[in-house]
C-alpha positions, 0 to 999 in steps of 0.5 A: 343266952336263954335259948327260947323253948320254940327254937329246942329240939325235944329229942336232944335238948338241943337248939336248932340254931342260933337266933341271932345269927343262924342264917350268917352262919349257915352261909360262912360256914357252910357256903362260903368257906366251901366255894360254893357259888364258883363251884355251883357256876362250873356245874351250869357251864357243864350243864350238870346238877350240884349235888347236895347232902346234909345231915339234920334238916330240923327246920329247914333253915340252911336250904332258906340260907342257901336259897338266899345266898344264891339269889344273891350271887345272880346265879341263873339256871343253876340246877341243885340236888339237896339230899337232907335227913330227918329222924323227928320231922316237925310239922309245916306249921312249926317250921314257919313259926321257928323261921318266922324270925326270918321273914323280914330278910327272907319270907319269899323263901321261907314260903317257898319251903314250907310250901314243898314241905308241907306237901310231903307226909312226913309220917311215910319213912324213906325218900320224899322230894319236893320242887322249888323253883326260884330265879337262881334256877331249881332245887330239888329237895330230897328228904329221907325220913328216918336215920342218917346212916340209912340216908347215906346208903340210899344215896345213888350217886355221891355228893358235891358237898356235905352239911353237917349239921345234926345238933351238937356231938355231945346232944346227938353222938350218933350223927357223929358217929365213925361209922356214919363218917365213913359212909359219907366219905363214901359218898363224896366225889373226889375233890368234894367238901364237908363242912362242919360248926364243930370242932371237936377231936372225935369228929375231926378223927372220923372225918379224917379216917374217912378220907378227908383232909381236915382244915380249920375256917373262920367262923360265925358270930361267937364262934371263932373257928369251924371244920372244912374238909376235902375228900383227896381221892 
């Protein structure tokens, strides 16, 4: 398929996600495959936040998925820490067109976005954060400008689960790198998750050698199998 030049990263000749299917697939691999609503419900009983981390927000459309998928669930007074990273952060003005796609199903939430979004100066380097308030409860979104590495080592306190989601091992090898898996690993809580589009050899031995246990979940679309992993300890 023809990958339209809007949706391609110019740093790594790479897409930002599948046209057709990019908020199905962000949801399945990434919410479903970790449980992530039963998990999220355990936090409001506790009356604790779900702590979030992703690597690569690139136009936001996993937080659009996310803020879709929980309102969809009925949650109510859910409180989300959403950690992301940007290395080459676009303009408001681009995000909304790439996600204009997503109107039709989400534009609530895609305005809601580009609203925070757009009131942070992308041009500063270091930790940015925004909030969003919706009916599921709150997300706060927490964006370091810069490298990912560097994201990780900010983080105060660990996370529930990781997205990972920078581009493709073989774009962007430094997002995958073992030195970056292991600092995330450091940053998981004990029974936390990550989850993953690829299956590659390279990330499934970083992944494991930063303490996760690796399992194979069903996919999206043309892609028939992904990575889930559980940090045991």
């Amino acid at each position: 398929m023809q990958i339209p030049d809007y949706l391609v990263n110019e740093q790594f000749d790479d897409r930002y996600f599948d046209v057709v299917n990019a908020m199905d697939e962000a949801q399945q691999i990434y919410f479903t495959n970790n449980n992530l609503i039963e998990r999220i419900t355990e936090t409001i009983k506790e009356k604790d936040t779900f702590v979030i981390g992703e690597t690569g927000f690139g136009a936001g459309r996993v937080v659009v998925s996310l803020m879709e998928f929980a309102e969809n669930s009925g949650l109510k007074n859910a409180c989300i820490e959403y950690n992301s990273v940007e290395l080459y952060p676009m303009s408001a003005e681009r995000m909304l067109f790439i996600l204009e796609g997503f109107r039709e199903r989400a534009g609530d939430k895609i305005d809601a976005l580009a609203e925070a979004y757009g009131g942070i100066n992308t041009r500063i380097s270091g930790w940015h954060s925004a909030e969003i308030s919706r009916p599921f409860g709150r997300l706060r979104l927490n964006l370091w400008i810069g490298e990912a590495l560097e994201m990780v080592k900010a983080l105060e306190k660990p996370c529930d689960v990781w997205f990972l989601d920078g581009h493709s091992p073989k774009k962007n090898p430094s997002i995958w790198r073992p030195e970056l898996m292991n600092e995330i690993g450091k940053k998981t809580k004990a029974g936390g998750t990550c989850a993953t589009f690829t299956v590659a050899g390279a990330v499934k031995r970083a992944l494991s050698e930063a303490g996760f246990t690796i399992k194979k979940y069903p996919g999206c679309g043309g892609k028939n199998e992904v990575l889930q992993g559980v940090r045991e300890i």
